[in-house]
N, C-alpha and C positions, 0 to 999 in steps of 0.2 A: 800126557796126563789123561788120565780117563773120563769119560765125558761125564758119568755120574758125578765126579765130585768136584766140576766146576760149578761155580754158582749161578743161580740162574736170577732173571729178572722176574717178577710177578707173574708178567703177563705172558711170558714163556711159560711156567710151572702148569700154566692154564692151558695149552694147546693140547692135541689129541697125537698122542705116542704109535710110533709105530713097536714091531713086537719086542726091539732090543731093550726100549724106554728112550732111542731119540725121541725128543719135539717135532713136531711135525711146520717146518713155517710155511706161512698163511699162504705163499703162490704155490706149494706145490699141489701138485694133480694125486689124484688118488685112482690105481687099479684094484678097483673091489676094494680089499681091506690092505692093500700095501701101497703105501706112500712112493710116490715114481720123483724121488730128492736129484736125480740129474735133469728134472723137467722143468719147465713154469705155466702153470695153470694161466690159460688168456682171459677168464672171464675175472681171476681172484687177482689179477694182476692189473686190469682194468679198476677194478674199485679199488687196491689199493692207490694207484695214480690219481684218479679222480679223488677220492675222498680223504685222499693224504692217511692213508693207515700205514702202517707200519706193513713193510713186506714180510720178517718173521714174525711176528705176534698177534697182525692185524687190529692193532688199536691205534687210534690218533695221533698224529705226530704234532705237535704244538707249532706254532709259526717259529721263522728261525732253522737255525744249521737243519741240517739232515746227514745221516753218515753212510758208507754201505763200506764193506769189503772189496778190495783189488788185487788181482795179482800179478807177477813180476814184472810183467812188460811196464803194466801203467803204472806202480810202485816205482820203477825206475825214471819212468819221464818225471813221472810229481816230483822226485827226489830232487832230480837235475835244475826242473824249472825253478823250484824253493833255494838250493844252491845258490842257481844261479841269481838270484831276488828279483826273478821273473815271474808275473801269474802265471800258471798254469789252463791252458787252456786245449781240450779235447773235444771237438765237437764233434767227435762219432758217436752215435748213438749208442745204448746198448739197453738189452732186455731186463739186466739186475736193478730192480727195484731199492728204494732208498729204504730206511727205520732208525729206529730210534740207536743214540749212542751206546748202550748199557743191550741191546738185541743184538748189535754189531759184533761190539766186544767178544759177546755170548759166542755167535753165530763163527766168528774167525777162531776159537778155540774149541769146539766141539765139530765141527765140518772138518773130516779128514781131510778133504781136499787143498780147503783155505791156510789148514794149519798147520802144513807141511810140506816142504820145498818138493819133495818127491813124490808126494801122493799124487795119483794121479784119480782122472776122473771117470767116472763109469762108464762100462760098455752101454748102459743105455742114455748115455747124453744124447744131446740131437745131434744130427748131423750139421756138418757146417759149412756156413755162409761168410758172407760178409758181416754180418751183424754176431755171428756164434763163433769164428773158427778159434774165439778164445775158451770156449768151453768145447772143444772137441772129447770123443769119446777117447779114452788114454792119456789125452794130453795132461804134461804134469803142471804146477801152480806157477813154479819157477823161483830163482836164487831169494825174492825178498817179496813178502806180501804187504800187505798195511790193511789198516782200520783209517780210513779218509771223513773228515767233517768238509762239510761243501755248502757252500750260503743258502742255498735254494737249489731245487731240479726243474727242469719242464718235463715234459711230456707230451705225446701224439699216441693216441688209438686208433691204427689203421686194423683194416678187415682183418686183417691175418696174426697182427702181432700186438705189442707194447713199448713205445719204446721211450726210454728216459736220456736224459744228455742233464750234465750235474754242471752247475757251476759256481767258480771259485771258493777253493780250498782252504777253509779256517783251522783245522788241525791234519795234522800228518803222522801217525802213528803204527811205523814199521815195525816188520820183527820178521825174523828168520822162522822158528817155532813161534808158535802163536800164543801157548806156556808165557811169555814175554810179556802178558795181558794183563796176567790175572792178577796185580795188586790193583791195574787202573779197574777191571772191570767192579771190584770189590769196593775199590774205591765210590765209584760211581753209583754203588748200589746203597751204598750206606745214605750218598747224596740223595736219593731219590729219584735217578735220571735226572735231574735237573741240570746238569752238565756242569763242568769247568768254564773259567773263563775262553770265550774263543780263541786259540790259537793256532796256527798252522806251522808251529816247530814244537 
């Protein structure tokens, strides 16, 4: 689906486009006037952890769920754990920032990467770590993505990074193509972000 005619949230419509007309979200770094979307800005990613903003839109995220994007690897554990009627629990760190449900949505159907088993991720991703080698440069998203609601995040601001660790999962919402979205994300836009009841099936 073309990223033009997915629908967008307000406060997406609001952010500053790079030249195709993506949204630009709130952590990425800017080189001069092009948007570097395999990066995450440390200082834009800092205030959104501290001051609870939304990582694509940079506006407030209300107390309550928080959602972000995953792909295959930890779409498959989630799945297993909820199967199983196990919590879920990952305490690895990682540098992707939380936002609002209806930015999520947005964000996992217009992001090649997220919204396609085979897309793979730019040659300028960073290099990888322990904490990135899921965003390696090439690497692909893998068999099943998801759109994840999660109770709360924490957070730690060391010198060099950002890092978040999300916990316990109130909705679960996979999909192969991300196309898979677009009544809920409609749905939720007509709601006002104000979300569904929590659920994590």
């Amino acid at each position: 689906m073309r990223f033009d005619l997915v629908p967008k949230p307000s406060t997406v419509e609001d952010r500053p486009r790079d030249v195709r007309g993506y949204p630009v979200p709130a952590i990425t770094p800017w080189d001069g006037e092009q948007p570097q979307f395999a990066l995450t800005d440390y200082g834009r990613s800092a205030d959104c952890a501290q001051q609870r903003l939304c990582s694509v839109c940079n506006v407030l995220m209300p107390r309550g769920p928080v959602w972000r994007v995953v792909g295959g690897a930890e779409s498959a554990a989630i799945a297993e754990a909820l199967a199983a009627g196990r919590p879920y629990r990952n305490m690895a760190p990682t540098m992707e920032g939380p936002g609002h449900r209806a930015c999520m949505l947005y964000a996992s159907m217009v992001c090649p990467y997220l919204a396609r088993p085979n897309a793979r991720r730019g040659l300028t991703a960073a290099q990888p770590n322990e904490l990135t080698e899921h965003v390696v440069r090439g690497a692909t998203r893998g068999a099943l993505g998801a759109v994840v609601g999660f109770a709360d995040y924490e957070f730690a601001v060391t010198p060099s990074q950002v890092l978040f660790r999300f916990l316990d999962v109130v909705e679960f919402l996979p999909h192969d193509t991300a196309d898979a979205h677009l009544d809920e994300l409609r749905a939720e836009l007509a709601r006002g972000g104000r979300g569904p009841a929590a659920s994590a099936g």
